[in-house]
PDB file of the backbone (N, CA, C, O) and the ligand in Angstrom, with CONECT records:
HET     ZN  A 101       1
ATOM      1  N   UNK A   1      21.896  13.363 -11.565  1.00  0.00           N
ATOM      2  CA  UNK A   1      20.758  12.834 -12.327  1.00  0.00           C
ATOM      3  C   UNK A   1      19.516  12.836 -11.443  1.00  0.00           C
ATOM      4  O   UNK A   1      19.516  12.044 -10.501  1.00  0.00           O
ATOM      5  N   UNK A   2      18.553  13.553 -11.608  1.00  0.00           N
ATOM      6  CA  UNK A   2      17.201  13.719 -11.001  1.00  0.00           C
ATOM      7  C   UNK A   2      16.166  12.272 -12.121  1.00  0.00           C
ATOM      8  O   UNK A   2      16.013  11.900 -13.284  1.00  0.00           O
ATOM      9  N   UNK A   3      15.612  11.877 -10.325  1.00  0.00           N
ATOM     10  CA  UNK A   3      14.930  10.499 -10.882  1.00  0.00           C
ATOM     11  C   UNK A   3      13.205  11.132 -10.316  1.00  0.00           C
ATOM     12  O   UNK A   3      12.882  11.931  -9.437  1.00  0.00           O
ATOM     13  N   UNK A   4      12.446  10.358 -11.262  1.00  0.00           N
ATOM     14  CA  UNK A   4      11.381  10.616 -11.150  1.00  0.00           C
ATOM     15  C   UNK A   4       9.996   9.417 -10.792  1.00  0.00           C
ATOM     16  O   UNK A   4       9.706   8.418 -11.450  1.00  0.00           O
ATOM     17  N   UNK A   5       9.374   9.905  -9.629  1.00  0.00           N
ATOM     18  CA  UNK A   5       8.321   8.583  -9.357  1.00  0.00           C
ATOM     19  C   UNK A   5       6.749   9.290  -9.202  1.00  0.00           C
ATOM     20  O   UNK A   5       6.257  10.410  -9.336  1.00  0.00           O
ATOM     21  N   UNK A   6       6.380   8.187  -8.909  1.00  0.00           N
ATOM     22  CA  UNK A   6       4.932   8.784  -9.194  1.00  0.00           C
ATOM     23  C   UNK A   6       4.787   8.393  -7.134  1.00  0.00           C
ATOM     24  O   UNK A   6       5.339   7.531  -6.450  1.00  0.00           O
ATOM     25  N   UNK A   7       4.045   9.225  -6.863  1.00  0.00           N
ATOM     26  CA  UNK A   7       3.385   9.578  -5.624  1.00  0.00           C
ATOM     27  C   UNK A   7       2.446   8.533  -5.548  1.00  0.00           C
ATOM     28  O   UNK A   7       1.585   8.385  -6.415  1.00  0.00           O
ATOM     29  N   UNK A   8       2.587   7.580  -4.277  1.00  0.00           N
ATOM     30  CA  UNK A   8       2.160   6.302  -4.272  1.00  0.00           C
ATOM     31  C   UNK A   8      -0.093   6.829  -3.900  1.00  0.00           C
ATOM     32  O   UNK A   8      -1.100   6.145  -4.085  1.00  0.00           O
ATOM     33  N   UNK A   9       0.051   8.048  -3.446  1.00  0.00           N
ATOM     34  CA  UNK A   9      -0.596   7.802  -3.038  1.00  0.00           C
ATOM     35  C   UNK A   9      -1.904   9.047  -3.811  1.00  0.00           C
ATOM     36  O   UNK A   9      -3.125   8.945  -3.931  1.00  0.00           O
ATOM     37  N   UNK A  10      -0.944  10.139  -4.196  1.00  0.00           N
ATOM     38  CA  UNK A  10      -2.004  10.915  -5.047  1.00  0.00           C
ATOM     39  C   UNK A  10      -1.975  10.439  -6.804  1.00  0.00           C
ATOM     40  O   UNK A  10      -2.844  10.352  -7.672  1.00  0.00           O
ATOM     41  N   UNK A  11      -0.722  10.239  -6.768  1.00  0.00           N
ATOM     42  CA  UNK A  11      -0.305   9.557  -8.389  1.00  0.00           C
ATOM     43  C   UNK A  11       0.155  11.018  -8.721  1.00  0.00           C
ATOM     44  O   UNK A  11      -0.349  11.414  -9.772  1.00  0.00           O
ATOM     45  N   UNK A  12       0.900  11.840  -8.165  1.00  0.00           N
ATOM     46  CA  UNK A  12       1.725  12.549  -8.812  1.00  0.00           C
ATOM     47  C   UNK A  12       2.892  12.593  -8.817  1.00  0.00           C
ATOM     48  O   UNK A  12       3.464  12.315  -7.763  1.00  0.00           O
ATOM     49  N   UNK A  13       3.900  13.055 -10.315  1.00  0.00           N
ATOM     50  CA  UNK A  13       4.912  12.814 -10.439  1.00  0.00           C
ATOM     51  C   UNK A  13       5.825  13.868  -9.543  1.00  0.00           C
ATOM     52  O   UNK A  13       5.876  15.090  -9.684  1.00  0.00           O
ATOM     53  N   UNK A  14       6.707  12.841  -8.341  1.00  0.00           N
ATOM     54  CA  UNK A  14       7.927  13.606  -7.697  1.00  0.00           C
ATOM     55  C   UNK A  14       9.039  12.972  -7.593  1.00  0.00           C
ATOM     56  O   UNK A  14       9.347  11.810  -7.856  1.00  0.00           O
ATOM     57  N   UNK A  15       9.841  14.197  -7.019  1.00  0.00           N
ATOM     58  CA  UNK A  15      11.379  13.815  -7.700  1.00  0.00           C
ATOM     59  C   UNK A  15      11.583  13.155  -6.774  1.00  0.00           C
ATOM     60  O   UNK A  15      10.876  13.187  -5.767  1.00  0.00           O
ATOM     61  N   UNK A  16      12.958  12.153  -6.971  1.00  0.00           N
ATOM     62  CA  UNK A  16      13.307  11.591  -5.645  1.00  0.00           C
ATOM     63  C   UNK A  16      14.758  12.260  -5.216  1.00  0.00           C
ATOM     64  O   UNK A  16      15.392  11.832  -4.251  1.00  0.00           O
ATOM     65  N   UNK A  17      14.979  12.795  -5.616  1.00  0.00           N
ATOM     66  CA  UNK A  17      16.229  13.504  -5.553  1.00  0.00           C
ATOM     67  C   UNK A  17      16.224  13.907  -3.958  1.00  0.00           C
ATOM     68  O   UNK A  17      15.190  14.077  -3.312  1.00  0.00           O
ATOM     69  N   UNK A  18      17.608  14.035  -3.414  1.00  0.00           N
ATOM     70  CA  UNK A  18      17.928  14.185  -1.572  1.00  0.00           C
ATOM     71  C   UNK A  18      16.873  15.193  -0.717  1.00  0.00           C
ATOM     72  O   UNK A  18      16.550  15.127   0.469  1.00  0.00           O
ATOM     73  N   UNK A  19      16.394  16.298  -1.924  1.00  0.00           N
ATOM     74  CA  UNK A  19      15.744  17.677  -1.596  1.00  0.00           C
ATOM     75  C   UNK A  19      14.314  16.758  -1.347  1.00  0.00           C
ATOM     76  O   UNK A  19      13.387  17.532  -1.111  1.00  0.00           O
ATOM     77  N   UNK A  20      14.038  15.849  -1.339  1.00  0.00           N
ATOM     78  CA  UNK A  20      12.537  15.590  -1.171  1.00  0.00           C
ATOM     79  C   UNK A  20      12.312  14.676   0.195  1.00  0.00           C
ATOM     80  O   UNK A  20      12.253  13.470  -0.048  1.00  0.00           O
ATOM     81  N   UNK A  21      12.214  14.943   1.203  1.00  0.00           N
ATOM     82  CA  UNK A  21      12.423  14.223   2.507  1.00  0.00           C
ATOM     83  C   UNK A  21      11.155  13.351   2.714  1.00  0.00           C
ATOM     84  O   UNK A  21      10.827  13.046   3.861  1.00  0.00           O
ATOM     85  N   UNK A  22      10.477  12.965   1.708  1.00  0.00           N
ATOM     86  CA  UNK A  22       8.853  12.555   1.876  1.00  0.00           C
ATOM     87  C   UNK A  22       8.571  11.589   0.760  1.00  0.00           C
ATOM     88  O   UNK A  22       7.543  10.964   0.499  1.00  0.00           O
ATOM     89  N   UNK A  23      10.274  11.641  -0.103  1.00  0.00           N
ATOM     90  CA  UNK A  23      10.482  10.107  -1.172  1.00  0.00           C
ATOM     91  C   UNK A  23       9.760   9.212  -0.375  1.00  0.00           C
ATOM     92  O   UNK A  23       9.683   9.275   0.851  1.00  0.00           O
ATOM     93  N   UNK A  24       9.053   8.093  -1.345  1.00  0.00           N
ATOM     94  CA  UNK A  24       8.329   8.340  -2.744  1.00  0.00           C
ATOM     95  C   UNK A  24       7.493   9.244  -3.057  1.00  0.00           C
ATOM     96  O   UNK A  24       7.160   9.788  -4.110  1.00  0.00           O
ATOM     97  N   UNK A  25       7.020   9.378  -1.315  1.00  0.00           N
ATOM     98  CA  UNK A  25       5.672  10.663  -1.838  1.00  0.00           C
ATOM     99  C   UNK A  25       5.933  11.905  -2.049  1.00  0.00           C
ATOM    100  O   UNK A  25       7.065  12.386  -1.997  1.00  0.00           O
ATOM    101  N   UNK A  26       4.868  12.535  -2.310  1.00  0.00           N
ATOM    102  CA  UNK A  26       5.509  13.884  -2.774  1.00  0.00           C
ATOM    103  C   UNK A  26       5.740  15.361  -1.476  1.00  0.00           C
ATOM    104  O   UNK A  26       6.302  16.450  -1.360  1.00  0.00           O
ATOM    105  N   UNK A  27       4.723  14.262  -0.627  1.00  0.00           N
ATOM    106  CA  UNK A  27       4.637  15.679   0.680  1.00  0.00           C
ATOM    107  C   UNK A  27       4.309  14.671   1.740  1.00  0.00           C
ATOM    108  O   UNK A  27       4.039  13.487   1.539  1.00  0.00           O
ATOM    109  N   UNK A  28       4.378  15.412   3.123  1.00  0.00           N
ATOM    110  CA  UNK A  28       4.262  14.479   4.528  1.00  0.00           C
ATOM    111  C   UNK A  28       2.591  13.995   4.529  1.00  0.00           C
ATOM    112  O   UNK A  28       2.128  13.056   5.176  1.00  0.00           O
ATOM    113  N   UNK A  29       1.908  14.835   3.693  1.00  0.00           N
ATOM    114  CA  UNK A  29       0.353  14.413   4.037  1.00  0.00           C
ATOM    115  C   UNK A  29       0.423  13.257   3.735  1.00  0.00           C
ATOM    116  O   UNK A  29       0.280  12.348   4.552  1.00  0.00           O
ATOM    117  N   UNK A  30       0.709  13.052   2.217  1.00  0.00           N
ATOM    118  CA  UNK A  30       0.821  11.733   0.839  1.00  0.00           C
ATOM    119  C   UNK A  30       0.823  10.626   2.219  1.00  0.00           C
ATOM    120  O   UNK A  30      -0.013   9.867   2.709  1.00  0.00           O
ATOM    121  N   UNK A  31       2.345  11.024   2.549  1.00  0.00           N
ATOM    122  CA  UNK A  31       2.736   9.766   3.396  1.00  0.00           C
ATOM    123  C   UNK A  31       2.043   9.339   4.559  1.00  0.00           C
ATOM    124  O   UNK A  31       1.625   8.186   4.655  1.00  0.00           O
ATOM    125  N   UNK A  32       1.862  10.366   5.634  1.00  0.00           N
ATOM    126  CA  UNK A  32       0.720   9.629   6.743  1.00  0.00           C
ATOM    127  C   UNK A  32      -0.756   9.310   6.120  1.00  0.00           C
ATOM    128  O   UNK A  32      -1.594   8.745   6.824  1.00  0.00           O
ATOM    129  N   UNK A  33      -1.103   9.769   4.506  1.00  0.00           N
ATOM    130  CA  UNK A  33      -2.040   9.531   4.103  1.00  0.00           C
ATOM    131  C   UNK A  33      -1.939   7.638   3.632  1.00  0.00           C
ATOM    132  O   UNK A  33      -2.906   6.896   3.806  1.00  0.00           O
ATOM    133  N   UNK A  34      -1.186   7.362   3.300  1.00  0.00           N
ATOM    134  CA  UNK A  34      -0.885   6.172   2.639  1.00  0.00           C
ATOM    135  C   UNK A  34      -0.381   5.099   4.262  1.00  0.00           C
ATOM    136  O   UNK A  34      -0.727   3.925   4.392  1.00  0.00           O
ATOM    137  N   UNK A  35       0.360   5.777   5.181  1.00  0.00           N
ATOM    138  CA  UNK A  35       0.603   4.621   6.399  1.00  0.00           C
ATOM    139  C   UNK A  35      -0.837   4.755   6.643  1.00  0.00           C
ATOM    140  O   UNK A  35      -1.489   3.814   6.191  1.00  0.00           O
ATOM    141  N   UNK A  36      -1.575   5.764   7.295  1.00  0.00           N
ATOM    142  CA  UNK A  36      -2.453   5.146   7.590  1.00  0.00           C
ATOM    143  C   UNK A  36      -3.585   4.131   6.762  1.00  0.00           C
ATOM    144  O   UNK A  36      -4.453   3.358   7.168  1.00  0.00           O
ATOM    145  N   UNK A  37      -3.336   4.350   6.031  1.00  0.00           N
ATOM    146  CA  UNK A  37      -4.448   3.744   5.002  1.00  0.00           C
ATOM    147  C   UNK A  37      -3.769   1.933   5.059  1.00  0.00           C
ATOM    148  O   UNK A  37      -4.494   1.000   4.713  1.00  0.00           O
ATOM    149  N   UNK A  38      -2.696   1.767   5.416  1.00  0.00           N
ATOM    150  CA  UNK A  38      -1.659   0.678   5.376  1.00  0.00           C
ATOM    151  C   UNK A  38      -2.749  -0.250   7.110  1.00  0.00           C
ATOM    152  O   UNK A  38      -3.100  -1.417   7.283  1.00  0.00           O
ATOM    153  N   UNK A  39      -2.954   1.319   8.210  1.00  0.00           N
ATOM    154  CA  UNK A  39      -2.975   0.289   9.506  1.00  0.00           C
ATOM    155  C   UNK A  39      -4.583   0.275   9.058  1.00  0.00           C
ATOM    156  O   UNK A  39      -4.931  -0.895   8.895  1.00  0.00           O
ATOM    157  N   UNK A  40      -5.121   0.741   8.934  1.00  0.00           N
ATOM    158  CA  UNK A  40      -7.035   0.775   8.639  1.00  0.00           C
ATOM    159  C   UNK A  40      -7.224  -0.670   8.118  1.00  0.00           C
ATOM    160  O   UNK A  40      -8.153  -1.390   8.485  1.00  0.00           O
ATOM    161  N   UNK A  41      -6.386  -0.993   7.340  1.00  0.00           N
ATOM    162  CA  UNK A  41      -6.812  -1.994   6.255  1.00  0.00           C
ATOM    163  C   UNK A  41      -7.538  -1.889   5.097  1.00  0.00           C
ATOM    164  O   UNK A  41      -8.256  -2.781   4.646  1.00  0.00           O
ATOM    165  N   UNK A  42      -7.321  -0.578   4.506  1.00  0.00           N
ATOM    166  CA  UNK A  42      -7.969   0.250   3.613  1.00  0.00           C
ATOM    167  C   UNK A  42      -7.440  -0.120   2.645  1.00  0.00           C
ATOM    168  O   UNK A  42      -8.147   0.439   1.806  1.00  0.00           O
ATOM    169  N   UNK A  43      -6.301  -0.953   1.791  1.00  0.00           N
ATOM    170  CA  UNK A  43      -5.332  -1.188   1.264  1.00  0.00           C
ATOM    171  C   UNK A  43      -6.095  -2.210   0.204  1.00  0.00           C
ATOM    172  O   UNK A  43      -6.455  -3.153   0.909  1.00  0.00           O
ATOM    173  N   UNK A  44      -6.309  -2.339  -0.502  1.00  0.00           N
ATOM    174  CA  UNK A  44      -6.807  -3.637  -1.625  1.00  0.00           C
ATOM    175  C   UNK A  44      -6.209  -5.260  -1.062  1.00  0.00           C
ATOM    176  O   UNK A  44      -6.690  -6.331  -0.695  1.00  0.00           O
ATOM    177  N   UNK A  45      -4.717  -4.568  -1.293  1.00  0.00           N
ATOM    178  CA  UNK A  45      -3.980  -5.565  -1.440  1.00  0.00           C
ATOM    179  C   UNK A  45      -3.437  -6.488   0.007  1.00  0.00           C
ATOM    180  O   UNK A  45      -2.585  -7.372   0.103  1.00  0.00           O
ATOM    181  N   UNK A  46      -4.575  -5.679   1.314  1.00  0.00           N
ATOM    182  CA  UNK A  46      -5.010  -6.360   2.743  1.00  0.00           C
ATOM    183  C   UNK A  46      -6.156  -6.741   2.219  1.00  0.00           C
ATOM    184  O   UNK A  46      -6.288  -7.820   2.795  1.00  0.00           O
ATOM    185  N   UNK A  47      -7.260  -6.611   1.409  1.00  0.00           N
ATOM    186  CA  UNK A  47      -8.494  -6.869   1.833  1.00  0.00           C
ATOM    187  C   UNK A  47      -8.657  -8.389   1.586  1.00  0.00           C
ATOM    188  O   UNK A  47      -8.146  -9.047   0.680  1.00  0.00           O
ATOM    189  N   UNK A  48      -9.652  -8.901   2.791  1.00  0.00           N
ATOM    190  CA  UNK A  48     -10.032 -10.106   2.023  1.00  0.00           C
ATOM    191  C   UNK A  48     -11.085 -10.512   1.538  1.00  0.00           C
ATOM    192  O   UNK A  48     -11.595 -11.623   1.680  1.00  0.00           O
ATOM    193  N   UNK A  49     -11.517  -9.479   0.845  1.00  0.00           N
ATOM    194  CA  UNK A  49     -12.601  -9.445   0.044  1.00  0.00           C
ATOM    195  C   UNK A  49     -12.378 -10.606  -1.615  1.00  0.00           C
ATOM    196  O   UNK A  49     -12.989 -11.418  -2.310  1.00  0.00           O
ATOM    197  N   UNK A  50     -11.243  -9.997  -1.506  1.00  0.00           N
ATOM    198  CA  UNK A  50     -10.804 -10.714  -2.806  1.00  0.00           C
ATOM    199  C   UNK A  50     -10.229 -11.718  -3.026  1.00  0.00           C
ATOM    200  O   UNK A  50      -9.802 -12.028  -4.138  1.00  0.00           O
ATOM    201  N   UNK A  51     -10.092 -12.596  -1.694  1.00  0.00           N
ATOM    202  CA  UNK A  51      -9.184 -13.855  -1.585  1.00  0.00           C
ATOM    203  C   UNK A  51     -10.169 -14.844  -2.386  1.00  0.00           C
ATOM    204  O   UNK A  51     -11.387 -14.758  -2.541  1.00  0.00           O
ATOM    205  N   UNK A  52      -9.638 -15.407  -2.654  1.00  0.00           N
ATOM    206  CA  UNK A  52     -10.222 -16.795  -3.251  1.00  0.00           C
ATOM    207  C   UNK A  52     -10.888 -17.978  -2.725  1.00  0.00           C
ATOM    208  O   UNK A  52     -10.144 -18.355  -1.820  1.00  0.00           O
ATOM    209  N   UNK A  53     -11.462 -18.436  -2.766  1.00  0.00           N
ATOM    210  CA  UNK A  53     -12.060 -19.411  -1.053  1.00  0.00           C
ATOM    211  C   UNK A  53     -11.102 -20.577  -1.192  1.00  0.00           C
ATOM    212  O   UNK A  53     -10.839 -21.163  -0.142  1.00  0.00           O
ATOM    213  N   UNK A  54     -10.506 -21.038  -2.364  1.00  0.00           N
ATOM    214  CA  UNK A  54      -9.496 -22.077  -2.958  1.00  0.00           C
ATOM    215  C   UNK A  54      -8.328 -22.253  -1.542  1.00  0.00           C
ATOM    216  O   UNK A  54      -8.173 -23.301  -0.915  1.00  0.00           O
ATOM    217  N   UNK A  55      -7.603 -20.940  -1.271  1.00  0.00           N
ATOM    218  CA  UNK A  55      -7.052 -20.916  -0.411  1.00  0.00           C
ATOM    219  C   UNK A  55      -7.576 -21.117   0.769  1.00  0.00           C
ATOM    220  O   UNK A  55      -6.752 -21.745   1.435  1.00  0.00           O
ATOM    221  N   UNK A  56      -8.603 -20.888   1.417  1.00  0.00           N
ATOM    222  CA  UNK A  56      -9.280 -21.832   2.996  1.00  0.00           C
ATOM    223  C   UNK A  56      -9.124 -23.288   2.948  1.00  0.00           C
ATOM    224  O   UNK A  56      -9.266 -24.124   2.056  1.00  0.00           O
ATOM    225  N   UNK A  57      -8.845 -23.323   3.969  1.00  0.00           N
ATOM    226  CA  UNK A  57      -8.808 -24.754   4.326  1.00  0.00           C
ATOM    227  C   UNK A  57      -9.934 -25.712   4.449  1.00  0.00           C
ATOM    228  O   UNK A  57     -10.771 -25.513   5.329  1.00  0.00           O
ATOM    229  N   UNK A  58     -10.043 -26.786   3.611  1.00  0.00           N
ATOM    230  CA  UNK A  58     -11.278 -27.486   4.083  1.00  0.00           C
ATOM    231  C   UNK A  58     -10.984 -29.019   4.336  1.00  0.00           C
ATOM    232  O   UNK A  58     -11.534 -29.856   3.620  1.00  0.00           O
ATOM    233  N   UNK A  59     -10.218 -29.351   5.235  1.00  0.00           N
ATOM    234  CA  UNK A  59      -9.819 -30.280   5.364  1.00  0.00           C
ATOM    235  C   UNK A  59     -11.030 -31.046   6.384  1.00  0.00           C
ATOM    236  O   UNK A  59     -11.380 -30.544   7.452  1.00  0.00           O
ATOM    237  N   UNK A  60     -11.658 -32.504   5.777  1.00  0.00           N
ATOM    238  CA  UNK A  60     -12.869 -32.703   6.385  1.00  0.00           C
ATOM    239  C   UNK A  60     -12.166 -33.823   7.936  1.00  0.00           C
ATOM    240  O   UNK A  60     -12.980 -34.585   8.456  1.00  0.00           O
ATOM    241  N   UNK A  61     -10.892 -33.792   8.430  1.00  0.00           N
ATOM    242  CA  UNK A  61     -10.696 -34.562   9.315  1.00  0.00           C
ATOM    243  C   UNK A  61      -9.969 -33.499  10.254  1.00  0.00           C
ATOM    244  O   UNK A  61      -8.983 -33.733  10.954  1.00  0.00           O
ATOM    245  N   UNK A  62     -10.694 -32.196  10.126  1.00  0.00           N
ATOM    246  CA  UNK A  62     -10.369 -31.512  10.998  1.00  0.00           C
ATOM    247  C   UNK A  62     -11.670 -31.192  12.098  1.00  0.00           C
ATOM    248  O   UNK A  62     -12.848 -31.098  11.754  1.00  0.00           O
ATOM    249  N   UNK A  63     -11.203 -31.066  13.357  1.00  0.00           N
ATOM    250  CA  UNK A  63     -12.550 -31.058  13.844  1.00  0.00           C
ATOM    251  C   UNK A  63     -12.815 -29.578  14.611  1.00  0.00           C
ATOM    252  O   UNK A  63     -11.974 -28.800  15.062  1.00  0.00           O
ATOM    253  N   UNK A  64     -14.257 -29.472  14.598  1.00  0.00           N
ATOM    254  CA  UNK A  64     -14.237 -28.078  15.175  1.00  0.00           C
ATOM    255  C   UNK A  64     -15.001 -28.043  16.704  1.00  0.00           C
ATOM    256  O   UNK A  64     -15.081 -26.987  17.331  1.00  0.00           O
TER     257      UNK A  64
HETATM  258 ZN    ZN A 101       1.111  12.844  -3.174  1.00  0.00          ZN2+
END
């Protein structure tokens, strides 16, 4: 049974089947394309652009 994923990093569909040594992605670029993008901090889901300020701490008996 040949299974099918989408390429994390171009969004194309590849197989994952044994013949693909670069599962999930579809080729070796995909993949050092996507680690590196992992150490940069290029990643959304590193940025903290989007954190919430809710989560900082504002505890007023802390001292600086
Ligand atoms: Zn790809």
């Amino acid at each position: 049974m040949i299974r099918r994923t989408t390429c994390p990093t171009c969004r194309k569909h590849v197989s994952t089947a044994n013949d693909n040594p670069w599962r999930p992605f579809c080729s070796e670029r995909c993949r050092l394309i996507d680690l590196g993008e992992w150490m940069n901090g290029n990643r959304q889901i590193t940025s903290g652009e989007t954190m919430p300020e809710a989560v900082r701490p504002r505890d007023p008996d802390i001292k600086h």
